[in-house]
C-alpha positions as CSV (number, residue, x, y, z in Angstrom):
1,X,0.0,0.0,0.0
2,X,1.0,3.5,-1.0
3,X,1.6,5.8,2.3
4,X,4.4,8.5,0.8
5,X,3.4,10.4,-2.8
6,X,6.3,12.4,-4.2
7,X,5.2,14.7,-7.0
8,X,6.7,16.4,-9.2
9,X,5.6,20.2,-10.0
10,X,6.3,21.3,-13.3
11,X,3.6,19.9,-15.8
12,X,2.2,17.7,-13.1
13,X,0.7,20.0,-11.1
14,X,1.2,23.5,-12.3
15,X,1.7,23.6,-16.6
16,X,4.9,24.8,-17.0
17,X,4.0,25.1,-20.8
18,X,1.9,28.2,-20.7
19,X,4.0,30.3,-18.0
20,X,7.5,29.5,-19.9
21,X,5.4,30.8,-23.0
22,X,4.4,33.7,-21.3
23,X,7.4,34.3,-19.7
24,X,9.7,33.9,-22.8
25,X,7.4,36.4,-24.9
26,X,8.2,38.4,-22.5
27,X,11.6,38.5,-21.6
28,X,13.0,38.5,-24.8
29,X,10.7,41.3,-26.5
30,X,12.2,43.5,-23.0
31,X,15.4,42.9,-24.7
32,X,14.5,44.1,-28.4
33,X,14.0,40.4,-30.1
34,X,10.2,39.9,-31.9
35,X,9.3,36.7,-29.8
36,X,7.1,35.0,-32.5
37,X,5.6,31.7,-32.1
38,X,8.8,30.4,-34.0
39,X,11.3,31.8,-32.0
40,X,9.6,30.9,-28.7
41,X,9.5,27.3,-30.2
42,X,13.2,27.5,-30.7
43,X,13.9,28.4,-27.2
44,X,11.6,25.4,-25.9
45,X,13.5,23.2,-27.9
46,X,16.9,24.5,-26.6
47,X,15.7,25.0,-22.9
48,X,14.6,21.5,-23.2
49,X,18.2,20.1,-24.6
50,X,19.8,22.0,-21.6
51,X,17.7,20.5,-18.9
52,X,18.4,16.7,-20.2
53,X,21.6,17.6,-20.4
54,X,21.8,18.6,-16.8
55,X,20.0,15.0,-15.8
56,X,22.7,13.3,-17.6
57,X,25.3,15.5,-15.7
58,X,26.9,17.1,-19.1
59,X,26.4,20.4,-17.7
60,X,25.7,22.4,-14.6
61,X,22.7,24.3,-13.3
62,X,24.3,27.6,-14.3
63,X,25.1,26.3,-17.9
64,X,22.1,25.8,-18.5
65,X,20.4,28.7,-16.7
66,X,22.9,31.3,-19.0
67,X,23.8,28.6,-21.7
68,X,20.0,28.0,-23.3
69,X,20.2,31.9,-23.8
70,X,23.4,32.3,-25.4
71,X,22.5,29.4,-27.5
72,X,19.3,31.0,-28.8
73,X,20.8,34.5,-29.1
74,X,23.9,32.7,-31.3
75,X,21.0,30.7,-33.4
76,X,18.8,34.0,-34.3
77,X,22.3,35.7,-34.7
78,X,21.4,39.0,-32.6
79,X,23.4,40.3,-30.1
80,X,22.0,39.6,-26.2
81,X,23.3,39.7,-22.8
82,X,22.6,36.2,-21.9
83,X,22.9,36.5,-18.3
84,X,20.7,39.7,-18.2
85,X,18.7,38.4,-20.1
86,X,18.3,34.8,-17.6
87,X,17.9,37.1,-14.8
88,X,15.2,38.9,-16.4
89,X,13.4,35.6,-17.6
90,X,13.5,34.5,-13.9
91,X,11.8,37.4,-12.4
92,X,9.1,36.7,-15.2
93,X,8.9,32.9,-14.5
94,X,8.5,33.1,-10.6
95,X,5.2,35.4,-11.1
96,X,1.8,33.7,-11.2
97,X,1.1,30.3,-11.7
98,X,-1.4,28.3,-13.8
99,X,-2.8,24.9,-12.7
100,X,-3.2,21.6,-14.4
101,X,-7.0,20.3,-15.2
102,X,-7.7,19.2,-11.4
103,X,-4.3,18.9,-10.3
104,X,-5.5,21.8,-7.4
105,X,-8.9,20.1,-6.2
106,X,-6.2,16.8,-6.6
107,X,-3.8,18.0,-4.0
108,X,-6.6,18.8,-1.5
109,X,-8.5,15.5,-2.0
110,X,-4.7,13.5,-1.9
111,X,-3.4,15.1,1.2
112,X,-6.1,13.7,3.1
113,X,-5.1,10.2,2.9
114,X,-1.5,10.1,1.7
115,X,2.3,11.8,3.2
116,X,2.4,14.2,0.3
117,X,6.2,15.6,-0.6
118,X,7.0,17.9,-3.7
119,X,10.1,16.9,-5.8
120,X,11.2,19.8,-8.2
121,X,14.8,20.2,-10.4
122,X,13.7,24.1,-11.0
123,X,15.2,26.8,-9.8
124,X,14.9,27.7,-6.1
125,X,13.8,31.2,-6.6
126,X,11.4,30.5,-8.9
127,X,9.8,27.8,-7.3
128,X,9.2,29.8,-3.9
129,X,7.4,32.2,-6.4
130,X,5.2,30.1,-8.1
131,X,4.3,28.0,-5.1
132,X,3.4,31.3,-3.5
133,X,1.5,32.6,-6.2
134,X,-0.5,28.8,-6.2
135,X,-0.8,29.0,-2.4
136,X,-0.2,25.0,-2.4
137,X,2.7,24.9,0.0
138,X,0.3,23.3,3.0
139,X,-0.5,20.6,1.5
140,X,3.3,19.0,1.8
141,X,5.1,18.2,4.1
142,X,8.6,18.7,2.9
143,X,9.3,20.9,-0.3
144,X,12.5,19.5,-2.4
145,X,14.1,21.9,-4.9
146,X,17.3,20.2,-6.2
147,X,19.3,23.3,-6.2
148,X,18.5,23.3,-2.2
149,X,20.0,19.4,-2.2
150,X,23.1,19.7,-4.3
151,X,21.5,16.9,-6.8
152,X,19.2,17.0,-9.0
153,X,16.7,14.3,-10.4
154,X,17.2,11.4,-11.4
155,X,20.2,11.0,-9.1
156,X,20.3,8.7,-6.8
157,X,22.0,11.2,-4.4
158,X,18.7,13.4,-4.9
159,X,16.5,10.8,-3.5
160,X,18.9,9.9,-0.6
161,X,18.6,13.3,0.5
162,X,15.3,13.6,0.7
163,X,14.9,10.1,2.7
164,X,17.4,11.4,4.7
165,X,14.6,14.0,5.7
166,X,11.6,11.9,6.3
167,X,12.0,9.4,9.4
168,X,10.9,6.2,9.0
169,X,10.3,6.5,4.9
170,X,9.7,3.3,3.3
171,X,11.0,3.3,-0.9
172,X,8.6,0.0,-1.4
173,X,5.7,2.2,0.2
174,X,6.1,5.2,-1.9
175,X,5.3,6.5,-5.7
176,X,6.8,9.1,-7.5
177,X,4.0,10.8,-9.9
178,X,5.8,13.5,-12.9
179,X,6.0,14.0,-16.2
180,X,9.3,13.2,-16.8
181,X,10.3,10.0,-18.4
182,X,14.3,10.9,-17.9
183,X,13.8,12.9,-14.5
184,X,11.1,11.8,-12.2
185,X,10.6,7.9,-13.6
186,X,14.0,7.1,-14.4
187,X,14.8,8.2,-10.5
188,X,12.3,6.8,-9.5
189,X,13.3,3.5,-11.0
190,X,17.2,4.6,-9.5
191,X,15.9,4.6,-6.2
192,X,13.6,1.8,-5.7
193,X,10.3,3.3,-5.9
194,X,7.1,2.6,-7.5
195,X,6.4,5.4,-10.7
196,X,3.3,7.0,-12.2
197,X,4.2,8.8,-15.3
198,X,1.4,11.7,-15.9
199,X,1.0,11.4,-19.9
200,X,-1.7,13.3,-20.6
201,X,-0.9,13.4,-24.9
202,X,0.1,9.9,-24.8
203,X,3.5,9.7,-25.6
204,X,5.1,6.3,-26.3
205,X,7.1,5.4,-23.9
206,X,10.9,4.7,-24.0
207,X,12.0,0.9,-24.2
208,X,14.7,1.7,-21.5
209,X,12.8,3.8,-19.2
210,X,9.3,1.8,-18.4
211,X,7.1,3.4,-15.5
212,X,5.0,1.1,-13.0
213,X,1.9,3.1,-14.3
214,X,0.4,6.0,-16.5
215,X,-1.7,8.2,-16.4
216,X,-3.2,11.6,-18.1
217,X,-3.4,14.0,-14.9
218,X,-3.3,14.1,-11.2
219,X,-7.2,14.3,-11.0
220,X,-6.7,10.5,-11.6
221,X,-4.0,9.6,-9.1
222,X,-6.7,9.0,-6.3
223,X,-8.3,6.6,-8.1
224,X,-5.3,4.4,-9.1
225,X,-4.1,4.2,-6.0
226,X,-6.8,3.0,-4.0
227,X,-7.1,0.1,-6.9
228,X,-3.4,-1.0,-5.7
């Protein structure tokens, strides 16, 4: 039986799609490029390389931070500040929030029967921002931001650390619940844990990364687990 729920936030609970959109119109139109729906689709594409990059330990948080910038400005061939230009993109990112189909009425309903715990490889500051802004804080009991444990998902060092934090955690008792085939399943898998992978478009799923169980949003989770 199920006792401990680790989920993840971005796209899981709060849809990271729409605020990075909203955020990267923004941000780079403050700094003189037009951000049209092709060069916003760019940067997704190169934000996304960084950040897999970062779970396979090829670069550092800061790389990719500045680096997914740089990268962009370099591809369009304009001339950018990319660390400005990161900072600025941050302050955008950590304002307002914008929930998942019933991941909010989800949380409430979860928290009543299961040792919630939010696992999160975004940035620290803008993290404390959005969960702020979403006001869903009380409903964990401990909030893990990688940045705060020195590792990041899917390391098996980031999952120490938090069980290192919860007394008397069982692995074979808890289920991690993201989005992330190569983040939140594969350490998941790492660290001896059962895995829900939160497919809403149904995206096949890797031969080498295969979750426990599937399924399109949070407002199902409850419903799963009480089947197990």
């Amino acid at each position: 039986m199920i006792e401990y729920l680790f989920l993840d936030l971005d796209d899981t609970i709060l849809d990271f799609q729409k605020a990075e959109h909203i955020a990267i119109r923004k941000t780079i139109a403050d700094f003189g490029v037009d951000p049209t729906d092709e060069v916003c689709a760019l940067y997704s594409r190169i934000n996304k390389a960084h950040w897999e990059a970062l779970e396979r330990k090829e670069l550092v948080r800061e790389q990719v931070l500045v680096g997914r910038f740089a990268v962009l400005f370099e591809t369009l061939g304009v001339t950018v500040d990319a660390e400005s230009c990161a900072r600025r993109y941050e302050d955008n990112l950590s304002q307002g929030h914008y929930f998942l189909p019933g991941a909010e009425e989800a949380l409430a309903q979860l928290s009543k029967s299961y040792k919630l715990y939010l696992t999160s490889n975004g940035t620290a500051k803008v993290q404390a921002g959005r969960l702020k802004s979403a006001n869903i804080s009380h409903y964990f009991r401990e909030i893990f931001v990688s940045q705060e444990l020195g590792a990041n998902k899917p390391e098996l060092a980031y999952f120490q650390a938090c069980f290192a934090r919860i007394p008397g955690i069982d692995p074979k008792k808890t289920m991690i619940v993201g989005d992330s085939l190569t983040s939140d399943i594969l350490g998941g898998l790492n660290a001896g844990l059962w895995t829900c992978w939160v497919n809403p478009s149904h995206k096949p799923c890797r031969e080498d990364i295969r979750p426990h169980y599937e399924i399109e949003g949070l407002s199902q989770l409850e419903g799963l687990l009480k089947k197990l």
